[in-house]
C-alpha positions in Angstrom: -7.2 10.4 -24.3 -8.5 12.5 -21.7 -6.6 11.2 -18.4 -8.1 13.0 -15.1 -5.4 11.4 -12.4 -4.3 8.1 -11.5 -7.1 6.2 -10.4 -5.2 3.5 -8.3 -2.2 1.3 -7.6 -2.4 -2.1 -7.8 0.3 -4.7 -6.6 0.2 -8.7 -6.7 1.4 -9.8 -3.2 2.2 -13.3 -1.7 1.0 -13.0 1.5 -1.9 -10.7 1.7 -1.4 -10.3 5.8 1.8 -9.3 5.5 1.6 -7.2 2.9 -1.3 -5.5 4.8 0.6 -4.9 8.1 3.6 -3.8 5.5 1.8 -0.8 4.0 -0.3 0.1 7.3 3.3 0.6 9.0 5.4 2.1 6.5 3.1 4.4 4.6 0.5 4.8 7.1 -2.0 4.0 4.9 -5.5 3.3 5.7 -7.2 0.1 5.7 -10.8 0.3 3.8 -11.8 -3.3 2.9 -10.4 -6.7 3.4 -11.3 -9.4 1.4 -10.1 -13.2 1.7 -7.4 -12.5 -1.6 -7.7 -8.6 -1.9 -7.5 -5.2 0.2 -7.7 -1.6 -0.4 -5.8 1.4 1.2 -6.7 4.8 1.9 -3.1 7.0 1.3 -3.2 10.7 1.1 -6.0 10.3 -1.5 -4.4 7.7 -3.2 -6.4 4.9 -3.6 -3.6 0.9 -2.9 -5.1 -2.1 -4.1 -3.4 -5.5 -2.9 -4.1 -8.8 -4.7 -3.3 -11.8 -3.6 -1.8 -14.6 -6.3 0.1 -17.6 -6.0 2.8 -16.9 -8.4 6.3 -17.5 -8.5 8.5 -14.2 -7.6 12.3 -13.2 -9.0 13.3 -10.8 -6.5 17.2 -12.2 -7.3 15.9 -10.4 -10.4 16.0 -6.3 -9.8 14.7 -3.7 -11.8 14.7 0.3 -11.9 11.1 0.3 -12.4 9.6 1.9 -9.0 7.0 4.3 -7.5 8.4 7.3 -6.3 7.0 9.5 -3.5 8.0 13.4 -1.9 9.3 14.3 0.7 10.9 17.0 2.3 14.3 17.3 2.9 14.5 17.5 6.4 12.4 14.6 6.6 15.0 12.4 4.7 17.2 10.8 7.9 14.0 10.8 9.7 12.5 8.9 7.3 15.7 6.4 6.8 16.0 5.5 10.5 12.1 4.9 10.6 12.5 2.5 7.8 15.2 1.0 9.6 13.1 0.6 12.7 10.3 -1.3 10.7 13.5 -3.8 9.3 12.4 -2.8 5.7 14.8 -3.9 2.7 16.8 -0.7 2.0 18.4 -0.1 -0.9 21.4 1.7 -1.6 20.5 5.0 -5.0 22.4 5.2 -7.9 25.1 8.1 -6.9 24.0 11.4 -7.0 25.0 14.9 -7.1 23.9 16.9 -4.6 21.3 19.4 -7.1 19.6 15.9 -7.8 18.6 15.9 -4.5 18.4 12.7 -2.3 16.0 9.1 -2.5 15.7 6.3 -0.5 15.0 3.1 -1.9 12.6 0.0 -0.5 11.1 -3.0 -1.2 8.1 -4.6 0.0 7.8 -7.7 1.1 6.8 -8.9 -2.5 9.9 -6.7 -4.1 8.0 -3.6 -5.3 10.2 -0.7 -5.5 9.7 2.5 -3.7 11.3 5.6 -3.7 11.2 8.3 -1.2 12.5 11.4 -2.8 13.2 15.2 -2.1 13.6 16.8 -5.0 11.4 18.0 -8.4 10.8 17.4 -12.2 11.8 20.5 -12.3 15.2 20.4 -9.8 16.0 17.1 -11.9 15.6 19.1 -15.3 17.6 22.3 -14.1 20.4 19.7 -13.1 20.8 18.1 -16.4 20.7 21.0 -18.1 23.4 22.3 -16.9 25.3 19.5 -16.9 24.0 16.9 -19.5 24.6 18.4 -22.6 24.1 15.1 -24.6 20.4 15.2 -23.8 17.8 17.5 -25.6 15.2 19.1 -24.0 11.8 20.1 -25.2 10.7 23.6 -23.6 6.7 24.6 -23.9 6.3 27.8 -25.3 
C-alpha cells in the first residue's frame, strides 16, 4: 500500500449546527461547504468532514481512542483557559511524568476525543526507554 497522508477526518455529529459553531471556535477551522446533513473544514491543511445521523450516542461510555494534535509548550495553560472560556468538556490525562510531556483532553459536542499535546514520538520513546524496560523496541538501522 502506498499511503501519501491522511486524506480527511470524518465525524458523525447530532447536531450539524452545533457541531459547526464547535469546531469554527475551538480549532479555528475554516468553513468550506455546508450542506443540509454534511460540512467541510479547512484546518491547517487538514481537510474535517462533519455528517449528520440520527443515531443513538453512549458518551456514559468512554474510550482512549482520540485524535491528538501539537502544541507548544508555552501554549499549554493558554490553550486550557481558552478551552475553558468556550465551556468545552475537559477531561482530566492519565498521570504523567514530566519527560512525557503534557495533554489536554476534550470532547466535542458528540463525544469525540481530542488531545492537545506538547510532546514527540520521539520524547514519548526516549521516556520509555529509560524507564519501561518491559517493553521492546524496534530501532531502524
Amino acid at each position: 500500500m502506498n499511503v501519501h497522508s491522511i486524506n480527511h477526518l470524518c465525524f458523525s455529529v447530532t447536531d450539524l449546527e452545533r457541531s459547526i459553531s464547535f469546531y469554527q471556535h475551538v480549532f479555528d477551522a475554516k468553513l468550506k461547504v455546508k450542506g443540509r446533513k454534511l460540512a467541510y473544514f479547512e484546518f491547517n491543511g487538514l481537510w474535517i468532514a462533519l455528517n449528520q445521523e440520527d443515531i443513538e450516542r453512549h458518551h456514559h461510555v468512554r474510550t482512549y481512542t482520540h485524535i491528538a494534535f501539537t502544541i507548544a509548550e508555552e501554549e499549554y495553560d493558554n490553550e486550557v483557559r481558552r478551552l475553558e472560556a468556550l465551556e468545552v468538556e475537559l477531561f482530566a490525562g492519565r498521570p504523567r511524568d514530566d519527560r512525557d510531556k503534557k495533554s489536554i483532553y476534550f470532547l466535542d459536542p458528540d463525544g469525540h476525543m481530542f488531545e492537545l499535546h506538547t510532546g514527540t514520538l520521539n520524547d514519548r520513546l526516549a521516556y520509555y526507554k529509560a524507564d519501561m524496560s518491559h517493553m521492546e523496541f524496534y530501532d531502524e538501522s
